[in-house]
Structures are given as C-alpha cells and as structure tokens.
N, CA, C and O of each residue as an XYZ file, in Angstrom:
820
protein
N       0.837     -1.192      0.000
C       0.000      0.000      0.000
C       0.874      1.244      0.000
O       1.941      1.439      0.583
N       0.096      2.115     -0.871
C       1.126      3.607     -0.746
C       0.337      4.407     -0.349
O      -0.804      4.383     -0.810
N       0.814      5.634      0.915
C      -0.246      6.472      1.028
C       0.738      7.720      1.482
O       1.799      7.617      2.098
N       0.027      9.065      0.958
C       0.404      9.945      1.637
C      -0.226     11.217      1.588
O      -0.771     11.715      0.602
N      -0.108     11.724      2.765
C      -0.671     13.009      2.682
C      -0.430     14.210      2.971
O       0.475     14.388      3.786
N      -1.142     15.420      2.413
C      -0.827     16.702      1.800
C      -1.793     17.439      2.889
O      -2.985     17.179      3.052
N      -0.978     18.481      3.650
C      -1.647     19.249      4.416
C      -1.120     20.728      4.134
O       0.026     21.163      4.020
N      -2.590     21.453      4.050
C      -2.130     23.187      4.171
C      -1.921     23.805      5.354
O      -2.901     24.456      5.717
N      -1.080     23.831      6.017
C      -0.984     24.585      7.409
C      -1.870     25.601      7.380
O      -2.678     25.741      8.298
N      -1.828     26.404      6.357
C      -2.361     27.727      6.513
C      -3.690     27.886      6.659
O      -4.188     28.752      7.378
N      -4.587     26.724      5.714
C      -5.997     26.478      5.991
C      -6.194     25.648      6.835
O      -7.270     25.764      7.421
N      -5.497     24.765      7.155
C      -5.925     23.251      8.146
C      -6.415     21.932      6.928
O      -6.671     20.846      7.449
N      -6.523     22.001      5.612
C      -7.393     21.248      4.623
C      -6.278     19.845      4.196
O      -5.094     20.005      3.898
N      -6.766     18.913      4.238
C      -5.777     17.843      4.057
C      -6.772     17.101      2.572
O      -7.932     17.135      2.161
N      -5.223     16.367      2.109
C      -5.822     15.693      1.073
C      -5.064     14.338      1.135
O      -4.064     14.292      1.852
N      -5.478     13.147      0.396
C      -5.180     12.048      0.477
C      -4.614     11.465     -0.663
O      -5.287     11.897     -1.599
N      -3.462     10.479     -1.240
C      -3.039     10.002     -1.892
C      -3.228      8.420     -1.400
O      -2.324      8.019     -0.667
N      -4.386      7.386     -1.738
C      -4.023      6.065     -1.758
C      -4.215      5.121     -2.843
O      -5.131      4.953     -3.647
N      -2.864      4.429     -2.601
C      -2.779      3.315     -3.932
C      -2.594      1.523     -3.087
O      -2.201      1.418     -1.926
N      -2.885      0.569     -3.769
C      -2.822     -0.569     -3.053
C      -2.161     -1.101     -4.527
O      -2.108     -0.630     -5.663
N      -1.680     -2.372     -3.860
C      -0.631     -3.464     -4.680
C      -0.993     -3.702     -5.709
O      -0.304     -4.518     -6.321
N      -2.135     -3.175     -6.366
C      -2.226     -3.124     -8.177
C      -2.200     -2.354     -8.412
O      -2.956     -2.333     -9.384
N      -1.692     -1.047     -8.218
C      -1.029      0.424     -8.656
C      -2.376      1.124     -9.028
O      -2.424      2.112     -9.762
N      -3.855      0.317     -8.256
C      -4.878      1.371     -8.625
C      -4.776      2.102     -7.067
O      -4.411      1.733     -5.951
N      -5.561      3.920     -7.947
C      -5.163      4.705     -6.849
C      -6.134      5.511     -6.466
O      -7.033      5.485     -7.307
N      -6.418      6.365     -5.396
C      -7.558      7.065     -5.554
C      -7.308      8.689     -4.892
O      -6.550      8.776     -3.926
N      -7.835      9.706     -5.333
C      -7.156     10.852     -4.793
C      -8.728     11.281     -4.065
O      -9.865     11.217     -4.532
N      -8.141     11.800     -2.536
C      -9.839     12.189     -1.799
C      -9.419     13.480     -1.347
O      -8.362     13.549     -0.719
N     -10.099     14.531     -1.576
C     -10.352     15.775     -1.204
C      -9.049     16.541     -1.989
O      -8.256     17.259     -1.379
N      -8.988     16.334     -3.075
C      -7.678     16.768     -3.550
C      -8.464     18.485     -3.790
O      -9.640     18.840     -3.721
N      -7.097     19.304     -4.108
C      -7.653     20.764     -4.923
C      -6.563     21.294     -5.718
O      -5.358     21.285     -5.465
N      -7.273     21.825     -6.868
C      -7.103     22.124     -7.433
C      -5.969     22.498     -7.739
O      -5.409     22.080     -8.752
N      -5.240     23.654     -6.628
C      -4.118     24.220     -7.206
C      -2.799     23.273     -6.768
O      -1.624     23.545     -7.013
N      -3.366     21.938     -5.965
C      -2.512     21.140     -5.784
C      -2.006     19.838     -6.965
O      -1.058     19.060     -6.852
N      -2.873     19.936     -7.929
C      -2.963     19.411     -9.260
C      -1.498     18.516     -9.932
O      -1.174     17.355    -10.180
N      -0.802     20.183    -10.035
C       1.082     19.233    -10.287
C       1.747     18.472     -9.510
O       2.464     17.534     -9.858
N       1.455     18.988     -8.017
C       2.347     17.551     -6.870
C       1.826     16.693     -7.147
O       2.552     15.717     -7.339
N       0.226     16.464     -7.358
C      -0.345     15.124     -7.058
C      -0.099     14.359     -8.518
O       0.189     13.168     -8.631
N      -0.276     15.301     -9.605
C       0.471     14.058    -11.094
C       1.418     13.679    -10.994
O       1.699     12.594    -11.503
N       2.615     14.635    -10.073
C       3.785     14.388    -10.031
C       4.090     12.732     -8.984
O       4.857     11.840     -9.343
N       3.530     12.725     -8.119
C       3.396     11.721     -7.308
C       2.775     10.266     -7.903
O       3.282      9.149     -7.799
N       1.626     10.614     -8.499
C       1.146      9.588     -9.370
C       1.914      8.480    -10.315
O       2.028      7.254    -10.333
N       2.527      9.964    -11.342
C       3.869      9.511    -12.054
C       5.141      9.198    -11.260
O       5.953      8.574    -11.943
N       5.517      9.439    -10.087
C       6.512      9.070     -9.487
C       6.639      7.100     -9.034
O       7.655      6.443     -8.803
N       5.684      6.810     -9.049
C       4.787      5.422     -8.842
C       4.740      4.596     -9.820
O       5.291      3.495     -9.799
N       4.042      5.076    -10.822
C       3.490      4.829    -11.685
C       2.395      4.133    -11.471
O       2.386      2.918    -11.672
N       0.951      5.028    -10.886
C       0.271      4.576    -10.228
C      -1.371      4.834    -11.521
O      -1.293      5.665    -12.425
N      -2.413      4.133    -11.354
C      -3.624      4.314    -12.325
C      -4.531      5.031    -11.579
O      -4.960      4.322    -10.669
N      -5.034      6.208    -11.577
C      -5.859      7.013    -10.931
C      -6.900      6.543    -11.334
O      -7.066      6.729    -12.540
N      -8.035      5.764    -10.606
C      -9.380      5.310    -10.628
C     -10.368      6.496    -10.292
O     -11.101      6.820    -11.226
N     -10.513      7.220     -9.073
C     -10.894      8.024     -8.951
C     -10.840      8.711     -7.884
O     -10.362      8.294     -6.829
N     -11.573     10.391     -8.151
C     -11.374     11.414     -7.365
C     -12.168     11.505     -6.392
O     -13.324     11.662     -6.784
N     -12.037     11.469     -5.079
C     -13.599     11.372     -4.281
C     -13.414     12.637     -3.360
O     -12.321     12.957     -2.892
N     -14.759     13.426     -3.113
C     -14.771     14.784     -2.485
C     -16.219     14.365     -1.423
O     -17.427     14.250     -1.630
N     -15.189     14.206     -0.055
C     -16.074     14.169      0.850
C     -17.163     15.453      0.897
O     -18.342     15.215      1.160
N     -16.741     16.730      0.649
C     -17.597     17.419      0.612
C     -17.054     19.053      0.006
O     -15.870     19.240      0.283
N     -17.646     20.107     -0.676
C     -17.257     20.724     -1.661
C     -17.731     21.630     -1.450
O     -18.882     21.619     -1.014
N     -16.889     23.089     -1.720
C     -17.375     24.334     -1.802
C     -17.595     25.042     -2.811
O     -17.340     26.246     -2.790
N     -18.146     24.387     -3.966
C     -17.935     25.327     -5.395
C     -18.736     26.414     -5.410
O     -18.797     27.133     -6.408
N     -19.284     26.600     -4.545
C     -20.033     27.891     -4.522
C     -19.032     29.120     -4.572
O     -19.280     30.202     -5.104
N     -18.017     28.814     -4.011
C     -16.942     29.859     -4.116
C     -15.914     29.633     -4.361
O     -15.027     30.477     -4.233
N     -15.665     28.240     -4.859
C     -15.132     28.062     -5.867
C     -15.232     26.988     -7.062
O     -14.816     25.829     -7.074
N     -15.821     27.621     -7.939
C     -16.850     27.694     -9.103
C     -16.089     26.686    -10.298
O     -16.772     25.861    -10.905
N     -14.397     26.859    -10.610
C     -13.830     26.620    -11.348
C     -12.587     25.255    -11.168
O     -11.614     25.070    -11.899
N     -13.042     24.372     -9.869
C     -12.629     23.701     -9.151
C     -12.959     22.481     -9.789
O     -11.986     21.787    -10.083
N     -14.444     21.894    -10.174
C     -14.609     20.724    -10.502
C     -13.917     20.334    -12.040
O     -13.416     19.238    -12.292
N     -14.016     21.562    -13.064
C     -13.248     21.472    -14.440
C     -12.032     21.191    -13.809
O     -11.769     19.996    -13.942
N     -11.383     21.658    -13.327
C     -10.051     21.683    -12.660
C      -9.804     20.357    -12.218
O      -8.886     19.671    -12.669
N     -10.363     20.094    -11.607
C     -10.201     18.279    -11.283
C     -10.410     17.357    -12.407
O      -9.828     16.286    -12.581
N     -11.309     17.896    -13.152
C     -11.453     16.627    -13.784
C     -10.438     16.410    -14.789
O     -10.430     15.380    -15.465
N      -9.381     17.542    -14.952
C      -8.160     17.146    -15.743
C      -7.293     16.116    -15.108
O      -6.369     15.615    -15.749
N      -7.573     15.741    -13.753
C      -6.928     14.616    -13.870
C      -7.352     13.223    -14.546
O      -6.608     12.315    -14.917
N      -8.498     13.290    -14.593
C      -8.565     12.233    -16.142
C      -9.351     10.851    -15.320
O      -9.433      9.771    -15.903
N      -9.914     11.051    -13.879
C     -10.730     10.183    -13.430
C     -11.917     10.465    -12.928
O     -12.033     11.668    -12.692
N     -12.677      9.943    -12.717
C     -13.996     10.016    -12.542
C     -14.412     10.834    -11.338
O     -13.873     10.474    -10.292
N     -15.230     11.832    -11.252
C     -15.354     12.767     -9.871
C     -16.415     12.258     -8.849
O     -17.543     12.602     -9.201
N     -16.397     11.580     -7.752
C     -17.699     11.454     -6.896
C     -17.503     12.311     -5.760
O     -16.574     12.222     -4.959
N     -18.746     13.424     -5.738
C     -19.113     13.938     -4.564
C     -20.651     13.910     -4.451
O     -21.377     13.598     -5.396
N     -20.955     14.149     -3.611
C     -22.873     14.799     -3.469
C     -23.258     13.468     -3.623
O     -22.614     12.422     -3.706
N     -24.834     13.816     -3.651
C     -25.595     12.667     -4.038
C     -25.599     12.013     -5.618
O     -26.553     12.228     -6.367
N     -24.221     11.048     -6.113
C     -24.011     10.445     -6.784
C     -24.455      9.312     -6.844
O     -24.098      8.786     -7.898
N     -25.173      8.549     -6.122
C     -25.596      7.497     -6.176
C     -25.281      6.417     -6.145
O     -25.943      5.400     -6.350
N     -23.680      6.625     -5.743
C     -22.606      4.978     -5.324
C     -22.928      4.404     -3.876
O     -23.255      5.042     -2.875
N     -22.786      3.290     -3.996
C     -22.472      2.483     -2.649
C     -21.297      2.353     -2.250
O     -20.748      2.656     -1.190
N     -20.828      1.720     -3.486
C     -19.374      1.207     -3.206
C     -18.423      1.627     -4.594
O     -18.934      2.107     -5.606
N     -17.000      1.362     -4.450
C     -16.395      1.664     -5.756
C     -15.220      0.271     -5.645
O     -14.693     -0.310     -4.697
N     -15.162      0.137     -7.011
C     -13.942     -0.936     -7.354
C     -12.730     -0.174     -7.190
O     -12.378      0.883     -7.714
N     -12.009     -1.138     -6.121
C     -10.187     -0.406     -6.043
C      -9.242     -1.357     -5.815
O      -9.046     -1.917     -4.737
N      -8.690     -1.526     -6.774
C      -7.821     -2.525     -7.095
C      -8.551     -3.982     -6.941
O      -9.526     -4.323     -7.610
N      -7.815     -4.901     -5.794
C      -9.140     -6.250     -5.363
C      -9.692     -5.785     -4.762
O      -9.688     -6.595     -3.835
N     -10.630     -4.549     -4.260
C     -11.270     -4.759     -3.342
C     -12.868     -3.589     -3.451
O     -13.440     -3.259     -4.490
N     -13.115     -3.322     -2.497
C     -13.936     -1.896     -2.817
C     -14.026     -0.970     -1.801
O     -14.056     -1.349     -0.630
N     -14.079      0.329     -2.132
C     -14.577      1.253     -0.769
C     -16.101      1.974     -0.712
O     -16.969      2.487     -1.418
N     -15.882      1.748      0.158
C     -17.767      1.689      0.900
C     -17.775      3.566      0.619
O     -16.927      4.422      0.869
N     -19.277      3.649     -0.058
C     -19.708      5.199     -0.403
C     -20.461      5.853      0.821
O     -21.645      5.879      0.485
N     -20.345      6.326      1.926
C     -21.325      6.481      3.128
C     -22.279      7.820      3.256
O     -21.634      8.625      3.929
N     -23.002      8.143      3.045
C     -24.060      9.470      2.912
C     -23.741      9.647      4.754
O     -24.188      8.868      5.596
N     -23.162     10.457      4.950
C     -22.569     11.523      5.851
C     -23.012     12.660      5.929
O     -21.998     13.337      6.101
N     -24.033     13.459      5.916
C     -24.736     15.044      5.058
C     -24.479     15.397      6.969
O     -24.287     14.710      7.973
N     -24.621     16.855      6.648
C     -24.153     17.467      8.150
C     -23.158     18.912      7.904
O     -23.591     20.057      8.031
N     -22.274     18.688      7.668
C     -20.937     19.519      7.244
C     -21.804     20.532      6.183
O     -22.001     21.735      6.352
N     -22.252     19.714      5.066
C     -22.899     20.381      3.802
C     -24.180     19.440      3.570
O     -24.003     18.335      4.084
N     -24.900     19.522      3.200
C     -26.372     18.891      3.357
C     -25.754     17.009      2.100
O     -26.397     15.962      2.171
N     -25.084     17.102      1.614
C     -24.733     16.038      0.524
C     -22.853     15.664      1.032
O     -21.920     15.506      0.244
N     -22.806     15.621      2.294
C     -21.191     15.019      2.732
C     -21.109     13.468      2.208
O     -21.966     12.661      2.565
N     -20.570     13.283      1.776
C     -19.851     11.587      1.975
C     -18.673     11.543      2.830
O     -17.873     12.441      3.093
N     -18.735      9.746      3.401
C     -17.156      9.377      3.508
C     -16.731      8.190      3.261
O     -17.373      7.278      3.782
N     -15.670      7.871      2.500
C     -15.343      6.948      2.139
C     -14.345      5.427      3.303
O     -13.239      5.374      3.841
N     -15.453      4.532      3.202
C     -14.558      3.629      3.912
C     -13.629      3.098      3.000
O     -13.757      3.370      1.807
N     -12.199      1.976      3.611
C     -11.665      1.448      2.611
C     -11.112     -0.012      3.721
O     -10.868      0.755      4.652
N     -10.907     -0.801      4.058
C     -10.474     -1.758      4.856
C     -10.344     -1.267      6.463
O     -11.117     -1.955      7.130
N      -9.593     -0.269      7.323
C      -9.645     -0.321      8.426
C      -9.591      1.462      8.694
O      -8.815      1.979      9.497
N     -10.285      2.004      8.099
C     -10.235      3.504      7.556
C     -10.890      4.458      7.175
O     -11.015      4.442      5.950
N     -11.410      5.358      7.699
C     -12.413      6.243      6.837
C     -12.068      7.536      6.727
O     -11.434      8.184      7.560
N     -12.589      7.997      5.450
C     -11.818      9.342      5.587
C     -13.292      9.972      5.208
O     -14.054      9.603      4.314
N     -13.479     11.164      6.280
C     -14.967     11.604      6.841
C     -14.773     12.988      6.567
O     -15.499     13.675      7.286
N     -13.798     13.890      5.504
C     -14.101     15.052      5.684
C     -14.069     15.905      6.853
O     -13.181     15.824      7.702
N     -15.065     16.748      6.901
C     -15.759     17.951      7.620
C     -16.340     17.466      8.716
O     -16.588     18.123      9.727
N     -16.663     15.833      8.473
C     -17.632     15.395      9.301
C     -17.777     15.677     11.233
O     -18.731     15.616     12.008
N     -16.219     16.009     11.418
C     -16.271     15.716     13.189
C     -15.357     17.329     13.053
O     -15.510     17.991     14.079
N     -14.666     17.871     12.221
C     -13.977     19.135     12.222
C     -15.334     20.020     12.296
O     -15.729     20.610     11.291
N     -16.018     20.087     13.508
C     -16.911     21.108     13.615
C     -17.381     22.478     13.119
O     -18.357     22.995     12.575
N     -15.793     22.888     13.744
C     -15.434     24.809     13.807
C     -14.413     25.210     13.209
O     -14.021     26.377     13.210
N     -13.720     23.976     12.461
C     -12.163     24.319     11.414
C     -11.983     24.086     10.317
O     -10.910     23.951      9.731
N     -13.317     23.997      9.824
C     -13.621     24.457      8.053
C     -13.469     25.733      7.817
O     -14.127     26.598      8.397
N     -12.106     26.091      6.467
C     -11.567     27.448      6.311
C     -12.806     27.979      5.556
O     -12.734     29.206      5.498
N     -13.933     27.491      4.948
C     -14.814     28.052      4.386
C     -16.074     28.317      4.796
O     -16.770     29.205      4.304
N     -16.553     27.269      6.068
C     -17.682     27.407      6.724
C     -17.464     27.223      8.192
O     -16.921     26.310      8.814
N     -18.106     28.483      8.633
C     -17.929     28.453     10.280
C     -18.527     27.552     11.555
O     -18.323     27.423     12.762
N     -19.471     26.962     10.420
C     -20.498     26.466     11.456
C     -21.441     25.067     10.273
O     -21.660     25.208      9.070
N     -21.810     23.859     11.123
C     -22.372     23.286     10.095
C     -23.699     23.749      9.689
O     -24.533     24.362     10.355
N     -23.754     23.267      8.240
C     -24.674     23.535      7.783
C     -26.411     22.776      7.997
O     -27.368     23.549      8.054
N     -26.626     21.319      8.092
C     -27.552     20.674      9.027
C     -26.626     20.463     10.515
O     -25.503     19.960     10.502
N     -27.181     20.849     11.533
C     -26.769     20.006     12.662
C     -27.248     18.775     12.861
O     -26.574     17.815     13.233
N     -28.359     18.772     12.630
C     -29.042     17.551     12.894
C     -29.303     16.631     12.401
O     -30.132     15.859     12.882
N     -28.492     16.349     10.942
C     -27.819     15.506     10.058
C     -26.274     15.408     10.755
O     -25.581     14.391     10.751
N     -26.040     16.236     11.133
C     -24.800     16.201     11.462
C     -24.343     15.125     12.517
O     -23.512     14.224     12.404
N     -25.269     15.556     13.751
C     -25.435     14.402     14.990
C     -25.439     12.869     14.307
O     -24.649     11.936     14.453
N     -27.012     13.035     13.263
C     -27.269     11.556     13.084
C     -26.222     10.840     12.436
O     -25.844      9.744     12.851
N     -25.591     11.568     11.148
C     -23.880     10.759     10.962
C     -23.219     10.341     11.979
O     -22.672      9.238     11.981
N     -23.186     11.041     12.828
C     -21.893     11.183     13.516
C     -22.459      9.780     14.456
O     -21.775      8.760     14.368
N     -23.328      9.765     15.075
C     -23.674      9.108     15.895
C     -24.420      7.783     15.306
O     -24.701      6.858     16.069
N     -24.772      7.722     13.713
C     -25.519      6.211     13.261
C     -24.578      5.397     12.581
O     -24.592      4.167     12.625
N     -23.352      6.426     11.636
C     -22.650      5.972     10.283
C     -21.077      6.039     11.223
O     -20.429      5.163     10.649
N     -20.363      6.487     12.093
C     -19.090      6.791     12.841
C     -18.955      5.902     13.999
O     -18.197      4.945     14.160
N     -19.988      6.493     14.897
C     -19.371      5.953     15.863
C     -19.562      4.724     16.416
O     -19.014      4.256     17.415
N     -20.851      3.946     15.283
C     -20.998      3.103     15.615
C     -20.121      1.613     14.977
O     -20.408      0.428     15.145
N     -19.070      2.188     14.270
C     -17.941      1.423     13.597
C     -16.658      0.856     14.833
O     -16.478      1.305     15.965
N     -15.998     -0.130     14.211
C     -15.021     -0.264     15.452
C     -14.466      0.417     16.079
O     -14.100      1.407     15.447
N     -14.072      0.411     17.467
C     -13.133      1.333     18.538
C     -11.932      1.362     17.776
O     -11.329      2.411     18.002
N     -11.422      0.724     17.071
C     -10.168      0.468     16.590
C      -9.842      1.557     14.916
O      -8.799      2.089     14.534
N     -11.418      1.525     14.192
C     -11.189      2.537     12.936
C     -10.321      3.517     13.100
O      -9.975      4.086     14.135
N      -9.983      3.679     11.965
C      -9.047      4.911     12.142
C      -9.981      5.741     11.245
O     -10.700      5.290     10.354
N      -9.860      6.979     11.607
C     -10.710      8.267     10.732
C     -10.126      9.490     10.258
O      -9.742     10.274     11.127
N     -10.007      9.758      9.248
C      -8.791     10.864      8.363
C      -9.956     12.109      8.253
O     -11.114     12.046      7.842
N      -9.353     13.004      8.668
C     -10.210     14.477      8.322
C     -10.204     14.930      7.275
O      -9.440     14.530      6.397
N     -11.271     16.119      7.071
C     -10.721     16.698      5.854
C      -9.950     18.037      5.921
O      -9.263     18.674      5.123
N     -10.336     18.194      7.168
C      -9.618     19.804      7.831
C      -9.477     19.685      9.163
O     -10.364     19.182      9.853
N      -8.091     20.240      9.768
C      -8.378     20.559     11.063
C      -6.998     21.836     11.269
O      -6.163     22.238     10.459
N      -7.219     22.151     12.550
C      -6.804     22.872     13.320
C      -6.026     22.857     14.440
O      -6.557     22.994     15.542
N      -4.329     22.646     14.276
C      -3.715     22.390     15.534
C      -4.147     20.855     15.958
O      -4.415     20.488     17.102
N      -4.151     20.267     15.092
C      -4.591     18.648     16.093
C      -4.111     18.031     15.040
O      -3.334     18.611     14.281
N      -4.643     16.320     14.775
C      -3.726     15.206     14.181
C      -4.778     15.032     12.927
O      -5.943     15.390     13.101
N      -4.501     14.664     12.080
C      -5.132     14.245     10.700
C      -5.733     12.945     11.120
O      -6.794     12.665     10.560
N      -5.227     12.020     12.069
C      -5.873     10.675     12.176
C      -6.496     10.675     13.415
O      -6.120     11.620     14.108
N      -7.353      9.917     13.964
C      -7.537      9.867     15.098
C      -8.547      8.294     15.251
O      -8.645      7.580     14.252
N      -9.042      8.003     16.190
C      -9.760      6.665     16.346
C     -11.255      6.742     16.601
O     -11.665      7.763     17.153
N     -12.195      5.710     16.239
C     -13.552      6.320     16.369
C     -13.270      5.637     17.976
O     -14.218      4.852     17.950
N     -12.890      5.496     18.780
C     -12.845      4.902     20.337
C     -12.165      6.556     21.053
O     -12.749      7.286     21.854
N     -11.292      6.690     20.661
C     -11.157      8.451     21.000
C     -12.429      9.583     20.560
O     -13.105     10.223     21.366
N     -12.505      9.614     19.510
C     -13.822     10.565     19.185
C     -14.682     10.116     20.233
O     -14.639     10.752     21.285
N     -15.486      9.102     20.141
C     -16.523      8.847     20.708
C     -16.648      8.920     22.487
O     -17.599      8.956     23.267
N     -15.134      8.920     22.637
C     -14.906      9.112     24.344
C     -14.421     10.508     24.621
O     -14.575     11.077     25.702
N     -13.749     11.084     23.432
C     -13.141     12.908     23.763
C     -13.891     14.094     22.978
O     -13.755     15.257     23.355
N     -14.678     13.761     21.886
C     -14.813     15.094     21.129
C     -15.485     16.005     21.312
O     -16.692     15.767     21.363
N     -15.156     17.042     21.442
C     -15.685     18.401     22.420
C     -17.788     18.790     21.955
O     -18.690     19.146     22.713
N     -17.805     18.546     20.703
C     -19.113     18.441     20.321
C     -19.954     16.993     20.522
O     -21.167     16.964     20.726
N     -19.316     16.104     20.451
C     -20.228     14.574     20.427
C     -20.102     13.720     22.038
O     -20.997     13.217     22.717
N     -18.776     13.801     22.257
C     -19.237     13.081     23.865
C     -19.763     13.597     24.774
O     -19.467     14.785     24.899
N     -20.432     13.203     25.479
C     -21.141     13.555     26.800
C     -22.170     14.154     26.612
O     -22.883     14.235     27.612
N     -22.743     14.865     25.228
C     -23.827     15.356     24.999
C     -24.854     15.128     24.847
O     -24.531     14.547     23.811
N     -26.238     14.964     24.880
C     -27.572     14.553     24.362
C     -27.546     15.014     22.771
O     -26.662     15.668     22.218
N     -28.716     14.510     22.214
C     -28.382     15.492     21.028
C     -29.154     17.019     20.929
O     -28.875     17.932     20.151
N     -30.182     16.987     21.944
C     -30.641     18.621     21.975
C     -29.442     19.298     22.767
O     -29.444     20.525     22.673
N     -28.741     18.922     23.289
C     -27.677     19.703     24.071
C     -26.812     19.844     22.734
O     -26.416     21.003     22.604
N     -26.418     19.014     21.730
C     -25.606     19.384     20.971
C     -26.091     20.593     19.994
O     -25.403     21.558     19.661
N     -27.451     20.315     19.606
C     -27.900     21.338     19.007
C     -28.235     22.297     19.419
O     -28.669     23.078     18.572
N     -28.232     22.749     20.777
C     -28.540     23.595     21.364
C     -26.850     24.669     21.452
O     -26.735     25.894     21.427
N     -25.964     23.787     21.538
C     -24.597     24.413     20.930
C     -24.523     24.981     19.834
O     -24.384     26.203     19.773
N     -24.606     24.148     18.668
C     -24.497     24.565     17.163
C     -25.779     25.632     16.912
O     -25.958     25.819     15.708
N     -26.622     26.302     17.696
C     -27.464     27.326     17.437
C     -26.618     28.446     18.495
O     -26.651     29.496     17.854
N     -26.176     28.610     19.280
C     -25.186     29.211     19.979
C     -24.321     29.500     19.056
O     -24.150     30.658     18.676
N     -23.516     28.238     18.471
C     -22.475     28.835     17.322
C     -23.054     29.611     16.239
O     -22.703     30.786     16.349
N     -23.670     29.446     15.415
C     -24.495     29.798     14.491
C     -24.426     31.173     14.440
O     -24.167     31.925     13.500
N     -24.806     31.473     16.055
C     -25.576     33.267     15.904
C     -24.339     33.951     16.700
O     -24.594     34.881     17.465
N     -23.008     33.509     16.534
C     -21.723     34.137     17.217
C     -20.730     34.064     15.772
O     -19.614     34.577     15.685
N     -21.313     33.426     14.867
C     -19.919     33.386     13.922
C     -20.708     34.420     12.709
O     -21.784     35.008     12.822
N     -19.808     34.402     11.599
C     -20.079     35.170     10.590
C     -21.028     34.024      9.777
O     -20.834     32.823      9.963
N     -21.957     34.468      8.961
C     -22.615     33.195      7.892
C     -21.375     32.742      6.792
O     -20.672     33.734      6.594
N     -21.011     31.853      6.212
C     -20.322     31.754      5.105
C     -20.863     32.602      3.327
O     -21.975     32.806      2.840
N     -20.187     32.739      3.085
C     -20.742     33.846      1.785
C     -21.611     32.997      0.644
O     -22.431     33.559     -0.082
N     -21.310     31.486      0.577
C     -22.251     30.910      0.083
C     -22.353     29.089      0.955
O     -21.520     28.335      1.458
N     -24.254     29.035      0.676
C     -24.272     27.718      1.458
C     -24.202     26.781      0.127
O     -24.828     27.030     -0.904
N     -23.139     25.403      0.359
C     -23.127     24.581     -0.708
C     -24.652     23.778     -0.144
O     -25.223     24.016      0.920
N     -25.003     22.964     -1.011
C     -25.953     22.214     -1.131
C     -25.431     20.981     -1.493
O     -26.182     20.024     -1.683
C-alpha cells in the first residue's frame, strides 16, 4: 500500500493520496491548485488514478474547481451520486451518505479507515464556520461513525492544531461536540455557534 498526505498549514485542509498493490489509486479531497504535486506523485509510482472522491465541496466559491479536477482524467464522486461502493484494485470502498458539514457530505470507507471530511472538524472548516444541518450532522456522527469499530481509524478533511488521524474509540470518548452530549444539548450548541460566527458567503448544497 502507498499512502500519503498533503496538508495546508495555513488552511488546516488535508488531502489524500491512496494506492494498493495493483497500482490502482484514488485521490480524496484533492484541490485544485494542488494538481502538479499530485500528477507528479502519481507519475513518481506509476500509479492508475481510478478516482477522485470529495467528501464534501465548496464550489459555490469556488466555481472553477470541478473542471479543474477533472483534468486529472478520473472520474469525480461527490454529493448525491448514487454509489455504494467503488472498485479499487481487489477490493472496494464503501460510499457512506454523511450530510451534516454540507447537506450532501460523503465518507469513504476502505479496509480499516475512513476518511470523513468535515464530518467531526466542527469549527475548522476554512470556508464554513459552522455546520450547515446540525441535525444531520449528529445523526452521521452518531448512526454511520461511531458506531464502527473502537479500533477505525478516521482521516479528516480539515483541522486545526490537532492530528489528521484519530480513532472512532477516541472521538466517541473525547470530542468536544459529540461526547457527553444529548443530542438537543448538541444542538442547542451549534445554534449558539451559528448566531456568534459570521454566515459563510455561500451555502453549498
């Protein structure tokens, strides 16, 4: 297996490079202006890009992002696309409807792994201050996450001063929005946040 990943300090936004032992590969939350490292890496391998997967997307403000991707020459899944699963190399990764972050989130499982986006990065999306359903948000978090092994590992799509990986047995015992809360107590937070932050300049859908 090859994997690696690309973080912006400056935004907190991470992206993913994975390939398994038949040189098929898949790029998740990639952008745009990161385009040449990631061919460059591809070609460094000599790896087959199957496809691009976007846990969740801001083209509202930035508009010229999905053309932009699709020059890498594989297939784009975000939103309500209508996958379950995808072929990767022998095996497949599980398509999971995650909505919360942006009303149409995915996250992609792959053997002992999920990479969830926005999904648990609450308050450290460089584009949105606050989620957009909460109460999609809870029910991911709490029907499709945490009810997976103590042992998963879970890849962000953004964060802030903290680790890109973490465990759904940590989340589910530390995370400042999901443990210890009811879920009207949680939402009773995220309407607190809501009316203290700025709105984002556009809501994706």
């Amino acid at each position: 297996m090859y994997f690696r990943i690309l973080n912006d300090s400056h935004s907190g936004e991470f992206s993913y490079l994975l390939a398994d032992h038949t040189q098929d590969a898949v790029l998740i939350d990639p952008r745009a202006q990161d385009i040449p490292v990631l061919l460059a890496l591809l070609a460094e391998r000599d790896l087959r890009l199957r496809w691009v997967l976007r846990t969740h997307h801001h083209d509202g403000l930035f508009p010229h992002e999905p053309s932009l991707l699709a020059g890498l020459g594989a297939p784009l899944v975000q939103g309500d696309g209508g996958h379950t699963t995808l072929p990767f190399g022998d095996g497949l990764i599980q398509v999971l409807a995650t909505p919360g972050h942006t009303r149409s989130c995915l996250s992609f499982a792959w053997r002992d792994r999920v990479f969830c986006g926005g999904l648990l990065a609450v308050t450290t999306c460089p584009h949105q201050a606050y989620p957009q359903s909460p109460q999609d948000l809870w029910d991911s978090v709490m029907q499709k996450v945490f009810t997976l092994a103590d042992e998963t590992l879970l890849f962000c799509g953004q964060e802030q001063h903290a680790r890109a990986v973490s465990t759904v047995l940590e989340q589910r015992r530390w995370h400042p929005y999901f443990s210890g809360l009811t879920r009207d107590e949680f939402l009773a937070q995220m309407d607190v946040l809501s009316q203290r932050s700025v709105p984002p300049p556009f809501f994706e859908e």
